[in-house]
PAZAPA-4460 file (N, C-alpha, C; in steps of 0.05 Angstrom, whole numbers, plus 32768, in hexadecimal, padded with zeros to 4 digits):
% residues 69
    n_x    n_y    n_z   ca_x   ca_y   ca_z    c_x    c_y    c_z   seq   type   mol
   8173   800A   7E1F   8161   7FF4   7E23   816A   7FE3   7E3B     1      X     A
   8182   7FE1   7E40   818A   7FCF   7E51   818D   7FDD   7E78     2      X     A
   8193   7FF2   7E72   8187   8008   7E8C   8164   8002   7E92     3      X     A
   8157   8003   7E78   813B   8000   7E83   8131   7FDA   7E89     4      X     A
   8140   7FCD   7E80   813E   7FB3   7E82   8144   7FAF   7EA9     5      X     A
   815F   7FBE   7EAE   8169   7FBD   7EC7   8159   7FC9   7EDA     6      X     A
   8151   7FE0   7ED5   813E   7FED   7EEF   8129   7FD5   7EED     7      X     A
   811C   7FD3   7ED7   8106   7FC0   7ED9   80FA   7FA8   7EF0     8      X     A
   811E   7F9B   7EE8   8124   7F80   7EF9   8127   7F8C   7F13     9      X     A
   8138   7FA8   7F18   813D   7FB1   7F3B   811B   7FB6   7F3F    10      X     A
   810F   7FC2   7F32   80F6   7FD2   7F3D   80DA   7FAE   7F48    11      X     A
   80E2   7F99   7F33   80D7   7F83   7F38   80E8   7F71   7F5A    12      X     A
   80FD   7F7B   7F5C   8105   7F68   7F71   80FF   7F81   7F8A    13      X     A
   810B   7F92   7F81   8101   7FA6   7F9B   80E3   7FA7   7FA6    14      X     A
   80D9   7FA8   7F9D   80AD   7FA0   7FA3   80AC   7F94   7FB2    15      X     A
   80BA   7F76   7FAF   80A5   7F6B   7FC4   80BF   7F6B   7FE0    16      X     A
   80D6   7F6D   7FDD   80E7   7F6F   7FF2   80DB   7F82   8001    17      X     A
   80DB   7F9D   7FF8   80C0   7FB3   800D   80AF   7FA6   8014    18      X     A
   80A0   7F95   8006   8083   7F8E   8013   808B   7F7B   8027    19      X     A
   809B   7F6A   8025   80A2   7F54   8037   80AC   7F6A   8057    20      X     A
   80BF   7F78   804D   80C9   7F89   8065   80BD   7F95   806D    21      X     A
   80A0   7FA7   8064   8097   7FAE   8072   8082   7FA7   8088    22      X     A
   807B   7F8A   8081   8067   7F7C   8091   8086   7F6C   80A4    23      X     A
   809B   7F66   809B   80AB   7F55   80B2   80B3   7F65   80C6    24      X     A
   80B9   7F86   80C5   80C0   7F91   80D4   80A7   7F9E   80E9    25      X     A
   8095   7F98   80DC   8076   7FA3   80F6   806B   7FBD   80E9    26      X     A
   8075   7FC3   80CC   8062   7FD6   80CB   8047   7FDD   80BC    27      X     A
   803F   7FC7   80BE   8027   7FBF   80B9   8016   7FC4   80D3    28      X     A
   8002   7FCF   80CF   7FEC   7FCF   80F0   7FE6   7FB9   80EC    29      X     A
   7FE1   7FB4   8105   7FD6   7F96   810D   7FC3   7F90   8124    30      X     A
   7FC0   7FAF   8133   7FB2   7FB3   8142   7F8F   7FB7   813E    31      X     A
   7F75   7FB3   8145   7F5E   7FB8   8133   7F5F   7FDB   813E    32      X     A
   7F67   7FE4   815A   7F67   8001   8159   7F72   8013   8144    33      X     A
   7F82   8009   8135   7F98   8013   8124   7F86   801A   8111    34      X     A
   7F87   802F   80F5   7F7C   8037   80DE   7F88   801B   80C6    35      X     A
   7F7B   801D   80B6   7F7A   8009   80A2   7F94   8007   8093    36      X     A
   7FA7   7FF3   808E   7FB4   7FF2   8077   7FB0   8010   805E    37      X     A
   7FBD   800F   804B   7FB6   801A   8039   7FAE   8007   8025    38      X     A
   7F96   8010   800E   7F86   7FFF   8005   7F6F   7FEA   800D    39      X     A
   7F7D   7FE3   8029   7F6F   7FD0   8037   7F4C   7FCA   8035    40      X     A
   7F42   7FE8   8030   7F24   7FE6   802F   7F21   7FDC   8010    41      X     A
   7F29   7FEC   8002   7F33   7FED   7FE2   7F30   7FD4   7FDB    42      X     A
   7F4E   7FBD   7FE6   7F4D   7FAC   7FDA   7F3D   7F8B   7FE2    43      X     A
   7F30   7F96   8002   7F17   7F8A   800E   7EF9   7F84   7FF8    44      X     A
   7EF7   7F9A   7FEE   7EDF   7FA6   7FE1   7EEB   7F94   7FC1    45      X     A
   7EFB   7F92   7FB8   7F01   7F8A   7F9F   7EFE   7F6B   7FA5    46      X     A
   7F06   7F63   7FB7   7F06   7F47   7FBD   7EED   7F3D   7FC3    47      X     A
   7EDB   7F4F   7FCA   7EBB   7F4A   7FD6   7EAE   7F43   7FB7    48      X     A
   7EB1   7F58   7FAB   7EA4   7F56   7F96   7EA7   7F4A   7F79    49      X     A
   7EBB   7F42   7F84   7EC1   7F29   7F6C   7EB7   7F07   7F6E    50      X     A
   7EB9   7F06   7F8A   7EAD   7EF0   7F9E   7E93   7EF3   7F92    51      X     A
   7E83   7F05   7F98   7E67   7F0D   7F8A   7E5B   7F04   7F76    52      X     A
   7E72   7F11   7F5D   7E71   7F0C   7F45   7E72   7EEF   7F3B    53      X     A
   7E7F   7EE6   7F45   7E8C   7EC8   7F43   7E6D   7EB8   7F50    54      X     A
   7E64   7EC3   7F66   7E4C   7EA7   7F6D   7E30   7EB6   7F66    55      X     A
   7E33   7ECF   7F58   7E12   7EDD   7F50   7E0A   7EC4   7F39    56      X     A
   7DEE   7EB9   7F3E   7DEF   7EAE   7F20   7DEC   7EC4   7F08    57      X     A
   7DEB   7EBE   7EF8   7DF1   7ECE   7ED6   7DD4   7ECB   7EC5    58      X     A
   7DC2   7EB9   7EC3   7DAA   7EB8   7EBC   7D8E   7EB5   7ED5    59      X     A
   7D9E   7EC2   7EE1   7D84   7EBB   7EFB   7D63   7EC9   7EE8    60      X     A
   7D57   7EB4   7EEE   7D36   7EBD   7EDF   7D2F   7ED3   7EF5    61      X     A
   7D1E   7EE2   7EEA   7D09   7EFF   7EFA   7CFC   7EF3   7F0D    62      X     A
   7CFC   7EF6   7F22   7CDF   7EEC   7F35   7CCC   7EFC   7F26    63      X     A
   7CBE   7EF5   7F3B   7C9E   7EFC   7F30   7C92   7F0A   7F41    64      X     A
   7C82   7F1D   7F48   7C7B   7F30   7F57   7C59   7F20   7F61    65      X     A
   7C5F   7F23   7F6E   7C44   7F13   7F81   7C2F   7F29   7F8E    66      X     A
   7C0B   7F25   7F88   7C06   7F34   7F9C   7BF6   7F3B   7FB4    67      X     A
   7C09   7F27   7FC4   7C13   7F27   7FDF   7C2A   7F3A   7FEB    68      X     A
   7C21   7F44   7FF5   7C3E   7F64   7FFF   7C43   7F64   801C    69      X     A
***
């Protein structure tokens, strides 16, 4: 239990030290020629649509079909 307690804690401090290192050392593109992050579209699209979600109203009434076209 205490082996798995330990990786736990290394596997939680190790994450974001990678993530930090890998954007402090440049290897992150940063260029717009450059191909996308990984996820980057992924987590673009998750963030769009929650924005969405968040200002769709929830009882919007039916329009009404008019006929005028």
């Amino acid at each position: 239990m205490t082996r798995f307690v330990a990786g736990l804690v290394v596997g939680i401090i190790t994450f974001p030290l990678a993530f930090y290192f890998y954007f402090a050392t440049g290897g992150a593109p940063v260029a717009t020629a450059e191909a996308a992050m990984p996820f980057e579209k992924t987590l673009a699209h998750k963030a769009l649509n929650a924005r969405i979600r968040k200002e769709m109203p929830m009882n919007a009434p039916p329009s009404k079909a008019t006929s005028r076209i």
